[in-house]
SETIKOL-161713 format. One line per 10 residues: number of its first residue (from 1); their letters; for each residue x, y, z of N, C-alpha, C, O, CB. Coordinates in steps of 0.02 Angstrom, whole numbers. Glycine has a CB too. Example, Ala and Ser with C-alpha at 12.3 -4.5 7.8 and 13.67 -1.06 7.14 Angstrom:
2
1> AS> 660 -284 390 615 -225 390 660 -165 390 712 -166 423 565 -224 452 ~ 642 -112 354 684 -53 357 645 2 394 670 57 402 704 -30 286
end
This chain:
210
1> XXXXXXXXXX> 9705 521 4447 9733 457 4425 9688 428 4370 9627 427 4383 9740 407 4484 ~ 9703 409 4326 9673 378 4262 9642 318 4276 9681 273 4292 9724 365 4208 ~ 9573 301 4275 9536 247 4282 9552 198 4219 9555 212 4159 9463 269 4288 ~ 9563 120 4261 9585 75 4223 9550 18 4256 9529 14 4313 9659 72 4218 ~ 9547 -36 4192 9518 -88 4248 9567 -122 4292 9537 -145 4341 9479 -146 4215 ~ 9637 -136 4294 9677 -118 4344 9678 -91 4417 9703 -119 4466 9699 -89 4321 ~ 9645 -25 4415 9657 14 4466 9566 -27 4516 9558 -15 4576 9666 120 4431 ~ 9526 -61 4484 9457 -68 4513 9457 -136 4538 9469 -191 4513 9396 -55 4461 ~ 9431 -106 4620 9446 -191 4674 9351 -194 4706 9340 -167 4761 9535 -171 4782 ~ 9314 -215 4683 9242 -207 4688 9239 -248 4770 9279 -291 4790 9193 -250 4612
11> XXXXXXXXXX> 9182 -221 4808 9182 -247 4850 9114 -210 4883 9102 -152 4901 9246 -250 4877 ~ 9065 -292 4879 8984 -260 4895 8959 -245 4971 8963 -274 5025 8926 -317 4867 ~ 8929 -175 4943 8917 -131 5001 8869 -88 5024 8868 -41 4985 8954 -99 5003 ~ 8824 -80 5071 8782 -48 5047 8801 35 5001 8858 56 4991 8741 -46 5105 ~ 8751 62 4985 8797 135 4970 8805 172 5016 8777 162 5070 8773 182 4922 ~ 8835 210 5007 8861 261 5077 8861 340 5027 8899 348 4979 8969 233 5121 ~ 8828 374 5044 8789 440 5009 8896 494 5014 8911 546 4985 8683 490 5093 ~ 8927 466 5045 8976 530 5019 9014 523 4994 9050 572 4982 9005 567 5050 ~ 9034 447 4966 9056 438 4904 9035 477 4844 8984 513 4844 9045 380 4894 ~ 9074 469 4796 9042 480 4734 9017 449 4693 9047 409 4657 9065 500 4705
21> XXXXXXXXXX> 8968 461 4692 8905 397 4630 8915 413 4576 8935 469 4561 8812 399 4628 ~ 8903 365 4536 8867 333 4468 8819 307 4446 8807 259 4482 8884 300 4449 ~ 8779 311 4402 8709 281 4391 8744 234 4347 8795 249 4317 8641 329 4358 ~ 8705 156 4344 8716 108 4281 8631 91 4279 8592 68 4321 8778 27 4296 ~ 8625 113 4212 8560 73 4207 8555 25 4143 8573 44 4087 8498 126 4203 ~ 8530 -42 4155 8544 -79 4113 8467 -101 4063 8414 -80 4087 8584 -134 4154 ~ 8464 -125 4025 8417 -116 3979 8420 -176 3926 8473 -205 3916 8427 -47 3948 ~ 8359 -194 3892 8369 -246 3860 8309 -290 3848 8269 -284 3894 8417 -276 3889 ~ 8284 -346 3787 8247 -365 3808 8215 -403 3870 8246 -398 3923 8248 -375 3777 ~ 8146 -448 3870 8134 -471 3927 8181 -538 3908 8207 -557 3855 8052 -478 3949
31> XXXXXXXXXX> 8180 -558 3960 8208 -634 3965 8275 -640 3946 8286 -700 3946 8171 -685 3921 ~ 8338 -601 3925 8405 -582 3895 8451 -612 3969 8503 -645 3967 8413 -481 3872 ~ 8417 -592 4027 8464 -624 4086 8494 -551 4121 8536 -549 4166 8538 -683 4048 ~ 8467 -499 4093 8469 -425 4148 8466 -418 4239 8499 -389 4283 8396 -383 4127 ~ 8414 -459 4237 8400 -484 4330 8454 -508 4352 8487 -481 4396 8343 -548 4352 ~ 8475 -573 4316 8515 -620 4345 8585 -605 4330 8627 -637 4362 8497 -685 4323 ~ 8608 -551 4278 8669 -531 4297 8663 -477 4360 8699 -500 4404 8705 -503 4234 ~ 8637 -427 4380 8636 -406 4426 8640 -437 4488 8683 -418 4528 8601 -381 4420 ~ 8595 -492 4505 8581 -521 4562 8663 -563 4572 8704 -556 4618 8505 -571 4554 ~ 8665 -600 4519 8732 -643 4509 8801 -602 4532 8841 -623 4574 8740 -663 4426
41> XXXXXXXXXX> 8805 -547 4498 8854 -483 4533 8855 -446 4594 8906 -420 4617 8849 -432 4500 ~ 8793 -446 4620 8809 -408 4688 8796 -472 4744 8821 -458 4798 8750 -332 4702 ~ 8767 -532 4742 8761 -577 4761 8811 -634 4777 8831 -666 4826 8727 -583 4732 ~ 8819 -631 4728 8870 -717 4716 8833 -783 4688 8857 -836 4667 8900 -751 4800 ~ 8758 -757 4697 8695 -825 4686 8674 -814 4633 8664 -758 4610 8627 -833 4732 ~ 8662 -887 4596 8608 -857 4524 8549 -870 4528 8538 -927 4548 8618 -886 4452 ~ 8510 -843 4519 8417 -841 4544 8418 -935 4503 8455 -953 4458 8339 -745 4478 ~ 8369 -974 4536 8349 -1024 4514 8284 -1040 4456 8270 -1094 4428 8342 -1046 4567 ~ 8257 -984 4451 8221 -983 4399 8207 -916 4386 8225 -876 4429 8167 -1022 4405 ~ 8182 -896 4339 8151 -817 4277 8121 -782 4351 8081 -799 4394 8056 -839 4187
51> XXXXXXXXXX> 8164 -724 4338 8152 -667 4390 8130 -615 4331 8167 -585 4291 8229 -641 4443 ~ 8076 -612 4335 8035 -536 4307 8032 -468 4317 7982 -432 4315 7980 -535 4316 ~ 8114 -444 4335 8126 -381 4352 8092 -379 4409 8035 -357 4402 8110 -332 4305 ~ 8111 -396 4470 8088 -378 4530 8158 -354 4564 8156 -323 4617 8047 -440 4567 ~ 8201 -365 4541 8272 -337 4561 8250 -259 4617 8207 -217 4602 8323 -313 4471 ~ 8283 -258 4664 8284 -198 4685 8345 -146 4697 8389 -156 4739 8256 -206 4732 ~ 8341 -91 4656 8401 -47 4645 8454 -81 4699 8444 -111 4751 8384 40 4659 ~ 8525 -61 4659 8564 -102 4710 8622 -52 4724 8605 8 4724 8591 -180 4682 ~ 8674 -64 4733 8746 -9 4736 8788 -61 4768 8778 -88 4822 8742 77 4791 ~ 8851 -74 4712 8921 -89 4746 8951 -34 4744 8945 13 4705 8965 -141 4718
61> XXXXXXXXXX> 8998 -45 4806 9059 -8 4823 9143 -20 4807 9183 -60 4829 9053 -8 4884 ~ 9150 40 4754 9225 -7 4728 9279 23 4751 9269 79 4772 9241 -13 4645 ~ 9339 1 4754 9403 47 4766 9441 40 4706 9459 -10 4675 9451 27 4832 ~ 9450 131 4692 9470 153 4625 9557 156 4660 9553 208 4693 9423 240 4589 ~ 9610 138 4668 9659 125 4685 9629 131 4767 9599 86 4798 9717 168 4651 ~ 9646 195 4789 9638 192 4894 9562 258 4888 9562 297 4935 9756 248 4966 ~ 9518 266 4848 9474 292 4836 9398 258 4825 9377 232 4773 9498 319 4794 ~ 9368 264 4879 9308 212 4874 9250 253 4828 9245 313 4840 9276 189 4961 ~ 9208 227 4781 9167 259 4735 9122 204 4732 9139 145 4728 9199 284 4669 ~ 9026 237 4735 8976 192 4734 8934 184 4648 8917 230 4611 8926 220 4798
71> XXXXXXXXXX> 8927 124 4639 8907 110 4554 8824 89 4587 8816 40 4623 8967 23 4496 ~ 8772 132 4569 8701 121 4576 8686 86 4502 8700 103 4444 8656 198 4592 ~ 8644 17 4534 8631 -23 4475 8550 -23 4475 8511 -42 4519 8666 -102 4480 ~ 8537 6 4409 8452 14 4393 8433 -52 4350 8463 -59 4296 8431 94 4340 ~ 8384 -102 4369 8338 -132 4319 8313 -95 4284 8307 -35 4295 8292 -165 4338 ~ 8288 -136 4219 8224 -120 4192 8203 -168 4150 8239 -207 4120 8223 -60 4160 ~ 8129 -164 4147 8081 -194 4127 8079 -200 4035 8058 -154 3999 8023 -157 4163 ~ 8106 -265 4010 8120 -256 3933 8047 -268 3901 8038 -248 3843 8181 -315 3902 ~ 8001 -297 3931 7935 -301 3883 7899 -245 3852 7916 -194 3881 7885 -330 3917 ~ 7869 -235 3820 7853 -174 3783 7789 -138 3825 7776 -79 3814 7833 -193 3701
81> XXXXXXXXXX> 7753 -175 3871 7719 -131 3928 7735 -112 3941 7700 -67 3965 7698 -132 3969 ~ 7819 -103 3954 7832 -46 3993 7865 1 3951 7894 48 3978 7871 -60 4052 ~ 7866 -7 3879 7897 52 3847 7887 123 3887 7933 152 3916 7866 57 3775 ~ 7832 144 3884 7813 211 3928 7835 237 3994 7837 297 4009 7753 210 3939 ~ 7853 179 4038 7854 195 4108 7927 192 4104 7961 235 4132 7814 147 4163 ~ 7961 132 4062 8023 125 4075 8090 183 4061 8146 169 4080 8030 71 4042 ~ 8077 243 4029 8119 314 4035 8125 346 4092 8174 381 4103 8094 365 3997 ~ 8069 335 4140 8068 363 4184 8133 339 4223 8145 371 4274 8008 357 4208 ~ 8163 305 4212 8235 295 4253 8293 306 4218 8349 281 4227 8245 226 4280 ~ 8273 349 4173 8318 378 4145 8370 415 4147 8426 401 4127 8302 393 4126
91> XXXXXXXXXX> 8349 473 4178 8386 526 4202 8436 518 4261 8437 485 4313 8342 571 4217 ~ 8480 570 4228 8549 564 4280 8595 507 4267 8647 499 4298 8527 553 4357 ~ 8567 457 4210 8626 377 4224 8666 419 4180 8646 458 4136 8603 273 4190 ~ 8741 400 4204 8796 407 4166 8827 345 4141 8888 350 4137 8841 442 4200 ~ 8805 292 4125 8809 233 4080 8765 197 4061 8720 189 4104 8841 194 4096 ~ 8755 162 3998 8702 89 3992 8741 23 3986 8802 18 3983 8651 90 3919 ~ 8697 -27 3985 8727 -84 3976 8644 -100 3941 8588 -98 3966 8768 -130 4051 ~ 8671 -116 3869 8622 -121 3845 8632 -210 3818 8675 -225 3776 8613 -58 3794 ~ 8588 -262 3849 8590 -340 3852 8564 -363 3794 8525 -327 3762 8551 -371 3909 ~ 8578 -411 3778 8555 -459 3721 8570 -526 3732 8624 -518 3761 8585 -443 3656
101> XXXXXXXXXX> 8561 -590 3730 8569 -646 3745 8584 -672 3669 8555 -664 3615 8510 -673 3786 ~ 8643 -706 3691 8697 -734 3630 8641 -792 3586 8638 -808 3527 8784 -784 3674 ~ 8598 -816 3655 8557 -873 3634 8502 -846 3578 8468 -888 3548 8519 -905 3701 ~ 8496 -788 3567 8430 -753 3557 8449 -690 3490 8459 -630 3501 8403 -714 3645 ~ 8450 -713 3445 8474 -689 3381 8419 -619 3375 8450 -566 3371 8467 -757 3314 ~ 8372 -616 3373 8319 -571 3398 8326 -530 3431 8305 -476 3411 8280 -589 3423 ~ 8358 -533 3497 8351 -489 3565 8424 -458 3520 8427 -397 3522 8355 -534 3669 ~ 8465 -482 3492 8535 -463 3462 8509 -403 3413 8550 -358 3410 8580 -535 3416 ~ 8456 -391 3376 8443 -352 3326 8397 -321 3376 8391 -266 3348 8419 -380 3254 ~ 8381 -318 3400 8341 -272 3454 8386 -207 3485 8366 -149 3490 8317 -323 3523
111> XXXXXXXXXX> 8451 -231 3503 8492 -184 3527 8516 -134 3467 8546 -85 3490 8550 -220 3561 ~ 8509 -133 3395 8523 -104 3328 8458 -78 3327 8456 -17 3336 8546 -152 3264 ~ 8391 -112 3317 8316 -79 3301 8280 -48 3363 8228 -16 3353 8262 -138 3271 ~ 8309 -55 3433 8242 -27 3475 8271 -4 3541 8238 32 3578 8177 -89 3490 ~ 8346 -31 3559 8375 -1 3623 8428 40 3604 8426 94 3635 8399 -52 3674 ~ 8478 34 3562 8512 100 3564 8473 159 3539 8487 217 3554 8572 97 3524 ~ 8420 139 3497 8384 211 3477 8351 237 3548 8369 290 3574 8315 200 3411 ~ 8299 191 3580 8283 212 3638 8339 259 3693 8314 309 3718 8263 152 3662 ~ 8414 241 3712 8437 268 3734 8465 341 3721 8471 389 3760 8456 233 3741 ~ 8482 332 3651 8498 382 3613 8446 446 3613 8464 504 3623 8507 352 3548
121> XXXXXXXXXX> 8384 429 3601 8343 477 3589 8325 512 3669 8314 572 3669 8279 444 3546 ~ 8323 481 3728 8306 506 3817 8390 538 3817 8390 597 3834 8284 417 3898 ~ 8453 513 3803 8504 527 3830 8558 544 3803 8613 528 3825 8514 492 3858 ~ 8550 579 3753 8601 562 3705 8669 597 3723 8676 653 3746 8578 581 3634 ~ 8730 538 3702 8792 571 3747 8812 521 3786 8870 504 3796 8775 634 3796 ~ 8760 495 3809 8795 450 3879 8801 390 3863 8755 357 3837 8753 446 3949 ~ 8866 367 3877 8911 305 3859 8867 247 3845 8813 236 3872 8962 285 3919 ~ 8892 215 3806 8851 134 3810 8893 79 3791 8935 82 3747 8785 125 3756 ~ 8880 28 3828 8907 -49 3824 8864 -88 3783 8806 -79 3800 8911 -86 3895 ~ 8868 -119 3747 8846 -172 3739 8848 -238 3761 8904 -263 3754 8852 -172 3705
131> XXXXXXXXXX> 8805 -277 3786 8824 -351 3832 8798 -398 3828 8740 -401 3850 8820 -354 3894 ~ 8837 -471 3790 8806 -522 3768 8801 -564 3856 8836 -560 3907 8855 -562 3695 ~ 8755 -592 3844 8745 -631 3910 8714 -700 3893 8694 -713 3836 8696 -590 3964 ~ 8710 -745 3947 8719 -828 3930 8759 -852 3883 8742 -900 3848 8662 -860 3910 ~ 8838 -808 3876 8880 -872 3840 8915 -936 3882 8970 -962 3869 8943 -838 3802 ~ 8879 -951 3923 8878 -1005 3948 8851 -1074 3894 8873 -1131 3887 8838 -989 4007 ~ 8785 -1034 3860 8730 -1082 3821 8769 -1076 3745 8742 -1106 3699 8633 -1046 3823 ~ 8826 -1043 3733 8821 -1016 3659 8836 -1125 3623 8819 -1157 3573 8917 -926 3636 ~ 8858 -1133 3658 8881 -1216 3625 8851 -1268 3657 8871 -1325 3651 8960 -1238 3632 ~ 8791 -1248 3699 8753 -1298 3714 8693 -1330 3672 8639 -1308 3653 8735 -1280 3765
141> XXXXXXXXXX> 8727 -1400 3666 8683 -1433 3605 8619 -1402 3579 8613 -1375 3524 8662 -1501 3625 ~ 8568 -1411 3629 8484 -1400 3627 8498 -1345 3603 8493 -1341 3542 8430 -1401 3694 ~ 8514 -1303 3630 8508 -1220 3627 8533 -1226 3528 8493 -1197 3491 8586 -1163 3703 ~ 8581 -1252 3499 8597 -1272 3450 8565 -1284 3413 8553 -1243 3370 8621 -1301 3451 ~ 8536 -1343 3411 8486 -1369 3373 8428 -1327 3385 8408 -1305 3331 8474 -1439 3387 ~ 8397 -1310 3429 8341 -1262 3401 8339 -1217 3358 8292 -1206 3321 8320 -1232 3436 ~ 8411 -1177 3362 8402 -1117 3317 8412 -1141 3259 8393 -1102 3216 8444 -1058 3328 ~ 8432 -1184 3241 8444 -1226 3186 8410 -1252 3147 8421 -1265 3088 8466 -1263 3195 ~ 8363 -1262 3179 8259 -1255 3147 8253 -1224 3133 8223 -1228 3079 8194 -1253 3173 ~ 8267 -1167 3153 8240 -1100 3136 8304 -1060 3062 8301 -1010 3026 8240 -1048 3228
151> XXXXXXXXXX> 8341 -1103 3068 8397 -1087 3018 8437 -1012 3033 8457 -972 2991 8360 -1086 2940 ~ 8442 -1008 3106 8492 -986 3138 8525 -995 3184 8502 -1045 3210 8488 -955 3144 ~ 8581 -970 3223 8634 -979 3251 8653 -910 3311 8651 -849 3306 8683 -991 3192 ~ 8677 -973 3383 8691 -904 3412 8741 -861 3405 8788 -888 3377 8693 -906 3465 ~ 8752 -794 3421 8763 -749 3423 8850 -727 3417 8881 -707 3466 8725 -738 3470 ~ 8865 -731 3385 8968 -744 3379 8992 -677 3402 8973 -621 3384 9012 -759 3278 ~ 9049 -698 3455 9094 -624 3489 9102 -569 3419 9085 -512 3431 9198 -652 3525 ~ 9123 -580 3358 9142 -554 3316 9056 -506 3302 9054 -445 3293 9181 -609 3262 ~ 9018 -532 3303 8934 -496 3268 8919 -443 3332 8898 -386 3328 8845 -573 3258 ~ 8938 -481 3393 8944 -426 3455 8997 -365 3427 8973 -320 3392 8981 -469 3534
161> XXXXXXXXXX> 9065 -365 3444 9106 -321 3433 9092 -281 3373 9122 -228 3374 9162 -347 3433 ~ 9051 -291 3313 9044 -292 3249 9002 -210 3260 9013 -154 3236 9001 -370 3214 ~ 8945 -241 3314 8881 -209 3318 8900 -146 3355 8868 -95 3344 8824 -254 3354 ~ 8944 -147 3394 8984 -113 3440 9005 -35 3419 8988 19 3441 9044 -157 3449 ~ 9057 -60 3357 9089 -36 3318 9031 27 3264 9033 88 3254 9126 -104 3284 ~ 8994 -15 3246 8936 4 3200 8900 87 3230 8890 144 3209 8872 -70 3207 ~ 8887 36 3306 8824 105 3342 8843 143 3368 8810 188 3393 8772 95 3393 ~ 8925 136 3372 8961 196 3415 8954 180 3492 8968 225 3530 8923 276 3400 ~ 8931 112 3522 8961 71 3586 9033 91 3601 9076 97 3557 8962 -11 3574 ~ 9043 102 3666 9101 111 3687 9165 25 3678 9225 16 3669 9080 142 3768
171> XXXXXXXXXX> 9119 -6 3686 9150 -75 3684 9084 -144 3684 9027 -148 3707 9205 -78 3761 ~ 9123 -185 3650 9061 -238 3672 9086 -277 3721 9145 -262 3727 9032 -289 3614 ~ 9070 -330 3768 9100 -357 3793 9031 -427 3818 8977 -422 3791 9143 -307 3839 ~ 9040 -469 3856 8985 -521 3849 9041 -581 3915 9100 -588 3929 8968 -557 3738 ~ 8969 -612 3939 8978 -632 4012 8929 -695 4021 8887 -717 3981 8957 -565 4067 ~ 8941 -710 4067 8899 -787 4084 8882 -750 4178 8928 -737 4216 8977 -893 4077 ~ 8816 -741 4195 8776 -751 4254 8790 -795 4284 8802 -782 4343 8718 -757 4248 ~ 8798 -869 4261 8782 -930 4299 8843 -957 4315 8850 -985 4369 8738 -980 4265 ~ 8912 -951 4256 8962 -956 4287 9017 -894 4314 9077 -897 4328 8985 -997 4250 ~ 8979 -851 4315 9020 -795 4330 9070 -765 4294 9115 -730 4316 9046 -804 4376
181> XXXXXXXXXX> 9055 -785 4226 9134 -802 4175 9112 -713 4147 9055 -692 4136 9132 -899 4082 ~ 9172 -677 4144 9187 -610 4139 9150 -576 4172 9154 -517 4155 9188 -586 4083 ~ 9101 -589 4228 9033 -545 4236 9074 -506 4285 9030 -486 4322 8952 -582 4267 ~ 9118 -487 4303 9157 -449 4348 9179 -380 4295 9162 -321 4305 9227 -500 4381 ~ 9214 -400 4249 9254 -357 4190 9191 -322 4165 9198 -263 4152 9299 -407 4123 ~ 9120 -353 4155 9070 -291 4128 9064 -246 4182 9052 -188 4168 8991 -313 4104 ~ 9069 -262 4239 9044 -190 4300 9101 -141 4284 9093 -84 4261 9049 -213 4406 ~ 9167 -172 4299 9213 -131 4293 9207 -116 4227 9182 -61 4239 9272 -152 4316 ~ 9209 -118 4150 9204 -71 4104 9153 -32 4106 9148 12 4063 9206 -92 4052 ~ 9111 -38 4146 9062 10 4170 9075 76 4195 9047 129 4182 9030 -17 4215
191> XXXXXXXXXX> 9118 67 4229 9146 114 4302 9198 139 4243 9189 200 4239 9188 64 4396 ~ 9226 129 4217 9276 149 4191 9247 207 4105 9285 244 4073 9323 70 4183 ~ 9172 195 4090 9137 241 4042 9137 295 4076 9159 352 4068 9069 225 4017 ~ 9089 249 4142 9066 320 4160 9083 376 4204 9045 415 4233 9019 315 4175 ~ 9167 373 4203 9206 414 4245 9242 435 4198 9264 493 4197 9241 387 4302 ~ 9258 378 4140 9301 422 4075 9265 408 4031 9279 359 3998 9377 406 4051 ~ 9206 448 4015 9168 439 3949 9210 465 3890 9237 520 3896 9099 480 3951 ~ 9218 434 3842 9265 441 3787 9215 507 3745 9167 485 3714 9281 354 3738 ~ 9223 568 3743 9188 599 3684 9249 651 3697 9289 661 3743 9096 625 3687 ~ 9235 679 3631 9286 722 3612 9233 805 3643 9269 855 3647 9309 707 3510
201> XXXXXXXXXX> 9171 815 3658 9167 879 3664 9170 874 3745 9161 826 3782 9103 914 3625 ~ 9186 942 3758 9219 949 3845 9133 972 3876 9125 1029 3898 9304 1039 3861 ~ 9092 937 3876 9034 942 3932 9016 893 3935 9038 847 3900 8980 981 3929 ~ 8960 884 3985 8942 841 4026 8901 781 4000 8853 800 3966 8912 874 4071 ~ 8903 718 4005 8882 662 3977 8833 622 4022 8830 561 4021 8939 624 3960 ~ 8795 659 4059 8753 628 4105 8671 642 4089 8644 696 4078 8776 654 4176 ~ 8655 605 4091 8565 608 4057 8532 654 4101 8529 637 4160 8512 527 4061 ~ 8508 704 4086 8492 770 4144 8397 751 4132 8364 734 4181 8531 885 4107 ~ 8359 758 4057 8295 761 4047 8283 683 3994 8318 637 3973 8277 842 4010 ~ 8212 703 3992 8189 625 3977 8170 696 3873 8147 670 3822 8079 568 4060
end
């Protein structure tokens, strides 16, 4: 049966090993809101203040029409201490979700200069999302006026989809943590790469070596 976001009814669980898994590992700078969409998604709660990747691997359980399938969700650590250590969770993911914060014009060119190359170069092949996060803040005054000092502006759906298009992203798509606003639709376009990874050559799209 053809995976659609249609056919995906999420429902958190621990994992159960005879399903069939998926790796998601998500990636991005520090402070982009990586923790807190995770926590926010398998939770229902949004952390009350800056969680520093302490997240601990997680797994929902979804039903792909009457077919239950487990999505393993990997942190990682966006500060550049961990450039080195952070490949090591590399292997085996069959998707990314590579984050940027709409608020954060910076962390936005980061995903063009330092994370799709990073992924590309450990994995190359395996699907990627792109994912704006806190458009909750994109029209909140302060958040406004600061960048506005700085003589920029946050981050527009169109410069997302734009970037998308550009790096060979499967899709862009972008979510709010705090109000939950689309953060459902990024898991499921998740589930839906990495069971139908779009490439035209017939082998395998799963990150095997670092």
């Amino acid at each position: 049966m053809p995976v659609t976001l249609s056919t995906i009814r999420t429902i958190i669980l621990e994992a159960n090993p005879v399903y069939p898994f998926s790796r998601c590992v998500v990636v991005g700078d520090g402070a982009v809101g990586k923790t807190c969409l995770l926590i926010s998604y398998t939770t229902n709660k949004f952390p009350s203040e800056y969680v520093p990747t302490v997240f601990d691997n997680y797994a929902v359980t979804v039903m792909i029409g009457d077919e239950p399938y487990t999505l393993g969700l990997f942190d990682t650590a966006g500060q550049e201490d961990y450039d080195r250590l952070r490949p090591l969770s590399y292997p085996q993911t069959d998707v990314f979700l590579v984050c940027f914060s709409v608020t954060s014009p910076a962390s936005f060119e980061n995903v063009r200069e330092k994370w799709f190359p990073e992924v590309r170069h450990h994995c190359p092949g395996v699907p990627c999302l792109i994912v704006g996060t806190q458009v909750d803040l994109r029209d909140d005054p302060s958040v406004r006026e600061k960048l506005s000092k700085q003589k920029m502006q946050p981050v527009r759906r169109e410069d997302g989809e734009r970037m998308a298009k550009d790096l060979g992203a499967v899709k862009y798509v972008e979510c709010s943590a705090l109000t939950q606003y689309k953060l459902k639709d990024v898991f499921d376009e998740a589930i839906v790469a990495a069971l139908e990874p779009p490439a035209p050559k017939k082998k395998s799209h799963k990150c095997l070596v670092l």
